[in-house]
GULUMKE-717236 format. One record per atom (N, C-alpha, C): residue number from 1; residue in one letter; atom name; y, x negated, z negated. Coordinates in steps of 0.2 Angstrom, whole numbers, padded with zeros to 4 digits. Atoms other than C-alpha are relative to their C-alpha. Layout:
// GULUMKE-717236
NUM,A,CA,Y,X,Z
...
END
This chain:
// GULUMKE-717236
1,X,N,-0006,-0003,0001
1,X,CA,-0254,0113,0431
1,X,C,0006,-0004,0003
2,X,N,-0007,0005,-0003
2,X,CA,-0238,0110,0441
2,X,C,0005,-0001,-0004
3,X,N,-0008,0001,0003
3,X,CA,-0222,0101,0436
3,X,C,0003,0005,-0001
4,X,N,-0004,-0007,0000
4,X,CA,-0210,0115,0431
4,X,C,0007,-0003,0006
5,X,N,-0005,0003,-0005
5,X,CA,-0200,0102,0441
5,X,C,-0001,0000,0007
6,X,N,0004,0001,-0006
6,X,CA,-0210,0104,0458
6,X,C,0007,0000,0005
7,X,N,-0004,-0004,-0008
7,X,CA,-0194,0112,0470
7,X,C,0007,-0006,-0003
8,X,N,-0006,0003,0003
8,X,CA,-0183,0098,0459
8,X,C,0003,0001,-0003
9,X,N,-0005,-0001,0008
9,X,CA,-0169,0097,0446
9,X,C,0005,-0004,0001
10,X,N,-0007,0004,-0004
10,X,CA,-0151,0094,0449
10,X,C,0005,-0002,-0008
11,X,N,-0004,0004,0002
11,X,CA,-0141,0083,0439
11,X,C,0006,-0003,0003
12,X,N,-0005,0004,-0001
12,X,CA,-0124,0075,0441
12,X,C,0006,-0001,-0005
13,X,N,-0003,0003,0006
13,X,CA,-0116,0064,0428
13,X,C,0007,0002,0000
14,X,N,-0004,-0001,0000
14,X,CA,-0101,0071,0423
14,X,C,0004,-0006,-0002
15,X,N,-0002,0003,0004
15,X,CA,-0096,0056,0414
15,X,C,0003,0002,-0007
16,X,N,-0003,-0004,0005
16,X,CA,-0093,0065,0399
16,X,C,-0004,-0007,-0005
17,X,N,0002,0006,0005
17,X,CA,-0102,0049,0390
17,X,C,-0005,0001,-0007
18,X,N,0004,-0001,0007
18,X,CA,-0111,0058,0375
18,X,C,-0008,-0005,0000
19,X,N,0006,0006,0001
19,X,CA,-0127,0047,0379
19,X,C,0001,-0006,-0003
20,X,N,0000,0007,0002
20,X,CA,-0118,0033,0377
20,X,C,0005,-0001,-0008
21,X,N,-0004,-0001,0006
21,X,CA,-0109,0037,0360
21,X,C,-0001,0005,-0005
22,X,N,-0002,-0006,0008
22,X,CA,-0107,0045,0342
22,X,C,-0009,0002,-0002
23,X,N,0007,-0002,0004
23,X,CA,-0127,0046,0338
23,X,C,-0005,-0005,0001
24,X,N,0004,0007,0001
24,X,CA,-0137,0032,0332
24,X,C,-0008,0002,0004
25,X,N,0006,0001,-0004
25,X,CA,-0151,0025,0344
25,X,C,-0003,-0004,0003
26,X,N,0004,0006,-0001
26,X,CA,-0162,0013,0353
26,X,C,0001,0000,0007
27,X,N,0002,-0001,-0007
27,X,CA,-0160,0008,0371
27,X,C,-0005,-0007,0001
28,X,N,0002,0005,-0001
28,X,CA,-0173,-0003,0373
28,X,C,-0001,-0003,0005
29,X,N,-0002,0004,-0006
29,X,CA,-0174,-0018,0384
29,X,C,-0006,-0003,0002
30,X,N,0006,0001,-0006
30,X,CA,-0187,-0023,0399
30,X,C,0002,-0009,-0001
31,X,N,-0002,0010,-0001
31,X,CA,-0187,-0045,0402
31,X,C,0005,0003,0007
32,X,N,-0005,0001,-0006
32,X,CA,-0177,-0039,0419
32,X,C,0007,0005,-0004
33,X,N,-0006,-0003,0003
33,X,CA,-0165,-0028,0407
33,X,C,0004,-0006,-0002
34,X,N,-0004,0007,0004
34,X,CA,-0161,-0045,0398
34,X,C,0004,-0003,0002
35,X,N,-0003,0004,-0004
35,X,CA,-0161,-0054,0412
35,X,C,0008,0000,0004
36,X,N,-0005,-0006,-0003
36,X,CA,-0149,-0041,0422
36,X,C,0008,-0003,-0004
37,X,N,-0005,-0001,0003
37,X,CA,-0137,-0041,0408
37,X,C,0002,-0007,-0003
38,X,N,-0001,0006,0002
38,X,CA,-0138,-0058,0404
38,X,C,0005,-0003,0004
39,X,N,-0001,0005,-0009
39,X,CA,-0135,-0067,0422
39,X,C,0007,0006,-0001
40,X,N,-0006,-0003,-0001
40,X,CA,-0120,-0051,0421
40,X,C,0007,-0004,-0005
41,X,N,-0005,-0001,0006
41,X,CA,-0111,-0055,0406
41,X,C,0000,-0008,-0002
42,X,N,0001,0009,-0003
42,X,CA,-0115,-0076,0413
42,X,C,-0001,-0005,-0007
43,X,N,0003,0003,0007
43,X,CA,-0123,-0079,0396
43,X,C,-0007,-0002,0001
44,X,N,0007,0002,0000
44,X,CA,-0138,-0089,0392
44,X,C,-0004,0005,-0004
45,X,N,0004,-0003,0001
45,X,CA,-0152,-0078,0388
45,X,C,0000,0002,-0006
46,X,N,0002,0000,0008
46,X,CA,-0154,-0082,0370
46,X,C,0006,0002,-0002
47,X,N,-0008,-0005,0003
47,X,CA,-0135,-0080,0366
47,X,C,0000,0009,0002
48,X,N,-0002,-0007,-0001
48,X,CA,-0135,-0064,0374
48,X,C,-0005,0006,-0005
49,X,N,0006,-0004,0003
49,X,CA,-0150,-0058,0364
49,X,C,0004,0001,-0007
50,X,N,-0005,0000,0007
50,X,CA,-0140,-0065,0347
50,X,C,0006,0004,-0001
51,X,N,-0009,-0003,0002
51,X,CA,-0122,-0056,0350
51,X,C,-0002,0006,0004
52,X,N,-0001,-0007,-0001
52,X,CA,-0129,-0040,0359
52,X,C,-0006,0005,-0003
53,X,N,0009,-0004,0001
53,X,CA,-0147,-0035,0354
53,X,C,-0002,-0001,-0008
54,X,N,0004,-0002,0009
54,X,CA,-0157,-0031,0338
54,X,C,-0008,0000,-0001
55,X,N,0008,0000,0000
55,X,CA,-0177,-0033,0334
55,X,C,0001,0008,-0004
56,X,N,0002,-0003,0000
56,X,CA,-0183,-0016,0332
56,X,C,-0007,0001,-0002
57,X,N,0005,-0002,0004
57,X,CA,-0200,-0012,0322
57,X,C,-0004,0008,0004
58,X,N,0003,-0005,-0002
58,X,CA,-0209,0002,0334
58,X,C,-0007,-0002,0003
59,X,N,0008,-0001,-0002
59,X,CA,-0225,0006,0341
59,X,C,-0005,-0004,-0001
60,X,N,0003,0005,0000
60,X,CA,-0235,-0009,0341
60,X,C,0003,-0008,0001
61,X,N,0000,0006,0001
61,X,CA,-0225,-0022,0338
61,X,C,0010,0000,0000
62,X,N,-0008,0000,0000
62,X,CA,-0204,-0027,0337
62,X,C,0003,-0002,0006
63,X,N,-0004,0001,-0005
63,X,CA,-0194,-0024,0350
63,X,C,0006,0000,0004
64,X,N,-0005,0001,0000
64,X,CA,-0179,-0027,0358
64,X,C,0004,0005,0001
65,X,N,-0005,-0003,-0004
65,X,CA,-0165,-0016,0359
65,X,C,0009,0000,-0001
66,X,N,-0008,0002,0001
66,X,CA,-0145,-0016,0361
66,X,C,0002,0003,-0007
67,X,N,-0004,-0001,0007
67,X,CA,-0135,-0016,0345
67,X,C,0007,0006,0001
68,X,N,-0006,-0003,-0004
68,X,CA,-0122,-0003,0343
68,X,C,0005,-0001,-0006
69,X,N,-0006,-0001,0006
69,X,CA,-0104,0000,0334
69,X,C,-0003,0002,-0004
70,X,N,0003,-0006,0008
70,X,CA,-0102,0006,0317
70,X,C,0000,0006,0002
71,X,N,0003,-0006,-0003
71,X,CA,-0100,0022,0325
71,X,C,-0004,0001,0004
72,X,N,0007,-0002,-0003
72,X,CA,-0114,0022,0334
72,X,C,0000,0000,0007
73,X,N,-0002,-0001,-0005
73,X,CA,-0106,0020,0352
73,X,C,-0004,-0006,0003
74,X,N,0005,0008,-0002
74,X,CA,-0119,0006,0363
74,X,C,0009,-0004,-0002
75,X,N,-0006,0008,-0001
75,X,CA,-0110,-0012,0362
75,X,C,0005,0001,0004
76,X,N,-0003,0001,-0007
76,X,CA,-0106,-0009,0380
76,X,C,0005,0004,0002
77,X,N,-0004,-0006,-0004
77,X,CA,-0095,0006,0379
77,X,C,0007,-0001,-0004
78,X,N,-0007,0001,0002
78,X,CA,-0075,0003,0379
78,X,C,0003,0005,0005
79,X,N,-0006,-0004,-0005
79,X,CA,-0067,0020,0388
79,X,C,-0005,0000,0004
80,X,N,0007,-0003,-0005
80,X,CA,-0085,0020,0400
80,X,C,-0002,-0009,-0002
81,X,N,0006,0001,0001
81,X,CA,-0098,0007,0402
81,X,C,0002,-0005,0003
82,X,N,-0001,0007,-0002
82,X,CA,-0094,-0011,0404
82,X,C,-0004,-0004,0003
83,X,N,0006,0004,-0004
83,X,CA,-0110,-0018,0412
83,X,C,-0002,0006,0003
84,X,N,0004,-0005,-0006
84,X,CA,-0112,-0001,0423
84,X,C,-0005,-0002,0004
85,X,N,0005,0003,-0006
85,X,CA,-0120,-0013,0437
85,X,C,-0005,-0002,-0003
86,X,N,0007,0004,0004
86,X,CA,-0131,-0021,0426
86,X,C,-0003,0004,-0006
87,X,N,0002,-0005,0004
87,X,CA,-0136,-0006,0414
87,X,C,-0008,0000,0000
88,X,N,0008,0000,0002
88,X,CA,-0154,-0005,0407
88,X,C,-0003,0007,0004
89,X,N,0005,-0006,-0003
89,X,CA,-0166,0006,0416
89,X,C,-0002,0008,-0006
90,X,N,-0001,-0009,0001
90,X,CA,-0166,0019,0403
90,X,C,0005,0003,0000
91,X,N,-0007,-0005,-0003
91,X,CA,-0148,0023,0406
91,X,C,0002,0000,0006
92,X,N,0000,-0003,-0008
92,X,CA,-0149,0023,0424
92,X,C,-0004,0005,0001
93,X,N,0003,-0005,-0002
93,X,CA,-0164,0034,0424
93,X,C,-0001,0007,-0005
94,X,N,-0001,-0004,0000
94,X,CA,-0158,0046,0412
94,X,C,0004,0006,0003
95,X,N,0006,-0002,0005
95,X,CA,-0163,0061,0411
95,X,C,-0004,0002,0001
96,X,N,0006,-0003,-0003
96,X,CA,-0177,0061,0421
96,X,C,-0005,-0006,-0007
97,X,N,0004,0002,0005
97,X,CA,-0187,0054,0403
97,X,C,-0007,0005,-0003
98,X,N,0007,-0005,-0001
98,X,CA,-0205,0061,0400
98,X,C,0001,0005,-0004
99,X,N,0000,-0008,0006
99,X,CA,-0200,0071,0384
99,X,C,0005,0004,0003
100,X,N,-0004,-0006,-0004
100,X,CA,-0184,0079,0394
100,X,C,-0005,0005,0006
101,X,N,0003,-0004,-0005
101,X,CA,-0194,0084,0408
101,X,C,-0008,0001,0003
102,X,N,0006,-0002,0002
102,X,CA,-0209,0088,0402
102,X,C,-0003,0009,0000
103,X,N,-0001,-0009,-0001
103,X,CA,-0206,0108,0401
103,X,C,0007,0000,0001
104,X,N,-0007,-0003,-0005
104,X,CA,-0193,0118,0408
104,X,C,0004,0003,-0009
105,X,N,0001,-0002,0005
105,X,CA,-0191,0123,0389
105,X,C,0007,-0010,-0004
106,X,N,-0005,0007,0001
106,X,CA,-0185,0102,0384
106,X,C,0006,-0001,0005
107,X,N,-0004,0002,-0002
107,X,CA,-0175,0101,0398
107,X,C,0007,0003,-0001
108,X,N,-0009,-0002,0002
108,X,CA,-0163,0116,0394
108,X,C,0000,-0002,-0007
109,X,N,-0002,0003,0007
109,X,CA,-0162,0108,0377
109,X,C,0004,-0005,0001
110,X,N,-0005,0006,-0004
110,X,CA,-0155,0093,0384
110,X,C,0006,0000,0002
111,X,N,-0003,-0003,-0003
111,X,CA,-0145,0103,0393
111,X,C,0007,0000,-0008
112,X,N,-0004,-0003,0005
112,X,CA,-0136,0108,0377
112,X,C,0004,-0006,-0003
113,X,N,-0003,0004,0002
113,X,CA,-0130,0090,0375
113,X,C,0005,-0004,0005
114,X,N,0001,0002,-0008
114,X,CA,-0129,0086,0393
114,X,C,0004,0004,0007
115,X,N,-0001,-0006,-0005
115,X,CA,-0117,0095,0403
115,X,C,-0001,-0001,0008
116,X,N,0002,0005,-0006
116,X,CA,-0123,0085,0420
116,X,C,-0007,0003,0001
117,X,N,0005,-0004,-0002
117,X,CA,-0139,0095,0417
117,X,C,0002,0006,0004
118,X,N,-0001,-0006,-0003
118,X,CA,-0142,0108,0429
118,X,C,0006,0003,0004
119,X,N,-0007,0001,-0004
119,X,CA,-0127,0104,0439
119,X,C,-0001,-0006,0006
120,X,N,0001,0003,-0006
120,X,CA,-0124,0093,0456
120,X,C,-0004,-0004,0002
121,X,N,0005,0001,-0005
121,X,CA,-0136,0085,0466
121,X,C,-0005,0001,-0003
122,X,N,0009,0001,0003
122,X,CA,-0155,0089,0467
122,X,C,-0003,-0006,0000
123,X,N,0004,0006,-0002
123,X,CA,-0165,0076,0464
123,X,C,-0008,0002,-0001
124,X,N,0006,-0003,-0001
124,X,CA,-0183,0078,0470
124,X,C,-0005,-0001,-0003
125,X,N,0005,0000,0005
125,X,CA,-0198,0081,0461
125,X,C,-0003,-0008,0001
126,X,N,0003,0009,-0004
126,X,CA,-0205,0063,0473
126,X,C,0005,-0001,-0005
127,X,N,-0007,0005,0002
127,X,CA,-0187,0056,0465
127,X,C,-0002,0000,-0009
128,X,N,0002,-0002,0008
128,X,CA,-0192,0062,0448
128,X,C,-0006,-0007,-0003
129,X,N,0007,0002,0000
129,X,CA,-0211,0057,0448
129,X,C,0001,-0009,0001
130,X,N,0000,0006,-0002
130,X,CA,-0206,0039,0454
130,X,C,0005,-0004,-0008
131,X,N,-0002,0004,0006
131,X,CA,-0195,0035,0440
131,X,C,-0003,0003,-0008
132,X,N,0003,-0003,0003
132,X,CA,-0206,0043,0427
132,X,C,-0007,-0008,0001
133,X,N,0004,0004,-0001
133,X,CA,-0217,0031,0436
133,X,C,0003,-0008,-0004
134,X,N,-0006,0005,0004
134,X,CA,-0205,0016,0433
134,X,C,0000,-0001,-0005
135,X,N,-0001,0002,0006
135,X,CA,-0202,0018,0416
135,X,C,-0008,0000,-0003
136,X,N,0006,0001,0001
136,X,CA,-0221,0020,0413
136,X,C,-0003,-0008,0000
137,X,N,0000,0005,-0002
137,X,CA,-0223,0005,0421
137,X,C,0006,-0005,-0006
138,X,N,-0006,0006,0002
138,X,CA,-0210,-0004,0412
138,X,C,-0002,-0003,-0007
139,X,N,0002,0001,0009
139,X,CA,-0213,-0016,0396
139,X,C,0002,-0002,-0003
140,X,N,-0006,0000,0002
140,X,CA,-0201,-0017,0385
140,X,C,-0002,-0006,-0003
141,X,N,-0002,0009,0003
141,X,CA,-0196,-0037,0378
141,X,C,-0004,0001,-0006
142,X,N,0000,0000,0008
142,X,CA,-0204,-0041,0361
142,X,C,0005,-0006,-0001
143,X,N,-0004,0006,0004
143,X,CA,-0193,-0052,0350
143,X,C,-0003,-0004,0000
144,X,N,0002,0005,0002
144,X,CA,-0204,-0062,0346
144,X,C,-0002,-0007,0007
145,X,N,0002,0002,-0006
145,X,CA,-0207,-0068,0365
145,X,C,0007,-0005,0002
146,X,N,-0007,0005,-0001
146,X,CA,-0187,-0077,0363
146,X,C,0000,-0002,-0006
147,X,N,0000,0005,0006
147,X,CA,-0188,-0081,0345
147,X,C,-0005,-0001,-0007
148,X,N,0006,0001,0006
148,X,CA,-0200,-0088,0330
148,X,C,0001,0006,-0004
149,X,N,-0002,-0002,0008
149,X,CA,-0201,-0080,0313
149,X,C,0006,-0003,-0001
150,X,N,-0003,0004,0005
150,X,CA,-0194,-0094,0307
150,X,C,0008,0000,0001
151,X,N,-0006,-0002,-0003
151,X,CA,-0177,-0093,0318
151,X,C,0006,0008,-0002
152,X,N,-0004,-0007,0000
152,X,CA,-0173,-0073,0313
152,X,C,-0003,0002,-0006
153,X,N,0000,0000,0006
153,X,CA,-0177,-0075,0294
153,X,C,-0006,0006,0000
END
């Protein structure tokens, strides 16, 4: 069966920010997400994990991801996206994510929150497949790999 995405799928962020605000969520973090954001924001590593990140409880084990406001907007977001250059790999590479563009069915759903779906630049099925690949590839920090039990109660 082919991708429903095969001739590509055009995106261009409007900056309209809805991903990054008002509906609690998880971005989880890679060891070069940490790193990225660490080295950006000229914090040692551990500090950075303590004042921006959260142990998270999923799949096989607890792992890391940014903390957000009380309204639910990520840490990083003041009026746009304060560590833009240093942004985690799944806010750079949405919405090419396996469950958006998995049927042509999830993607216009997306679309219904997303007004950058379905709008400027194509980006190619190859462009697609590769970061589909990437985040496949990617293995998100466990907590426990920066701190004991005995450290985070």
């Amino acid at each position: 069966m082919k991708d429903f995405y095969q001739h590509g799928l055009q995106f261009g962020c409007t900056q309209c920010h809805a991903c990054c605000r008002g509906e609690p969520g998880y971005v989880m973090l890679s060891h070069r997400d940490i790193e990225q954001l660490a080295t950006h924001l000229c914090l040692p590593t551990r500090q950075f994990l303590l004042q921006y990140c959260r142990p998270v409880e999923r799949y096989q084990g607890v792992f890391i991801s940014l903390i957000e406001k009380p309204n639910y907007d990520c840490i990083f977001w003041d009026e746009g996206c304060t560590v833009y250059q240093a942004r985690p790999f799944q806010c750079s590479s949405y919405p090419f994510w396996g469950f958006i563009v998995n049927s042509e069915e999830s993607w216009k759903h997306e679309q219904s929150s997303c007004p950058g779906i379905g709008r400027g630049k194509l980006h190619s099925a190859e462009h697609i497949r590769a970061l589909l690949d990437q985040r496949s590839r990617e293995q998100y920090a466990q907590w426990s790999e920066y701190f004991s039990a005995e450290e985070t109660g």
